[in-house]
C-alpha positions in Angstrom: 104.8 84.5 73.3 102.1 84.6 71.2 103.5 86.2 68.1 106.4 84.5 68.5 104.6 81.1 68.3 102.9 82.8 65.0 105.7 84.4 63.4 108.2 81.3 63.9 108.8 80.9 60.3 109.2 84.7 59.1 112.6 86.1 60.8 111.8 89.9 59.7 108.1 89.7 61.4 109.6 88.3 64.3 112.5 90.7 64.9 110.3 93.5 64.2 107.6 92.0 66.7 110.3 91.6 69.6 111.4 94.9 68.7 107.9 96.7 70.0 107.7 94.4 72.8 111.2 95.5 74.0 110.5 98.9 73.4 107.3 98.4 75.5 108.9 96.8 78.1 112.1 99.7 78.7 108.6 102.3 78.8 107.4 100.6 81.2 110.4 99.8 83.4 111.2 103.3 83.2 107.4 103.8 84.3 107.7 101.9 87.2 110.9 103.5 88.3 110.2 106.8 88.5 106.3 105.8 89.9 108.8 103.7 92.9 111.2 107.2 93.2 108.4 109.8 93.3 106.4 108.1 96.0 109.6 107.4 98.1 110.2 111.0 98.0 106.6 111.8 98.6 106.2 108.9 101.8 110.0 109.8 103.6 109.5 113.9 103.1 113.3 114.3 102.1 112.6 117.2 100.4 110.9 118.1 103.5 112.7 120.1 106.2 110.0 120.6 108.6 108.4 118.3 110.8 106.5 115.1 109.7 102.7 115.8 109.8 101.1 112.4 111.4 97.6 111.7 110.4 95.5 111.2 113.4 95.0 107.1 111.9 98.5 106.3 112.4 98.8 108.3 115.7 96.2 107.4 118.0 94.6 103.8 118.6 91.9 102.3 117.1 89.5 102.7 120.4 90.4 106.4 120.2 89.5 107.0 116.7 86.0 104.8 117.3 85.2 107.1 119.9 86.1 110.2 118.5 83.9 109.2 115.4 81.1 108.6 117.8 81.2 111.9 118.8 81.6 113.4 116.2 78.5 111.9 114.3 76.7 112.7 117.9 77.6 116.2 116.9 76.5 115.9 113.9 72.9 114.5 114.7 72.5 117.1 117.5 
C-alpha cells in the first residue's frame, strides 16, 4: 500500500512494484498450500496402511499421565 501511495504518479514504477508483490503473493500461496497438504497427509496417515500409533497424551487421562510422571521421576531419584 505503501509503494502504491508513493509511486501514484509514475505508472511504470507502479506496475513493476505490483508486479513483485503479486509474484510474492502466488510464492506464498503456493507455500501455504503445500505446508496445509503435507501436514494433512502427515496428521491422517493416508499413506499409512498400518495401524495409527496413539501417543500416550492423547490416550490416557490427565490423572494418569500425572501419576505415571510421579513415578517415574520417583524412579529417577531412587
Amino acid at each position: 500500500m505503501a509503494w502504491s501511495a508513493v509511486q501514484a504518479g509514475h505508472h511504470k514504477a507502479l506496475v513493476a512494484g505490483n508486479a513483485v508483490l503479486v509474484t510474492v503473493l502466488v510464492f506464498s500461496m503456493l507455500t501455504l498450500l503445500v505446508a496445509s497438504v503435507d501436514h494433512l497427509v502427515k496428521a491422517h496417515n493416508f499413506l499409512d496402511v498400518g495401524p495409527v500409533v496413539v501417543a500416550d497424551r492423547y490416550d490416557r487421562s490427565h490423572t494418569e499421565m500425572q501419576e505415571r510422571l510421579e513415578t517415574n521421576r520417583e524412579a529417577l531419584r531412587l
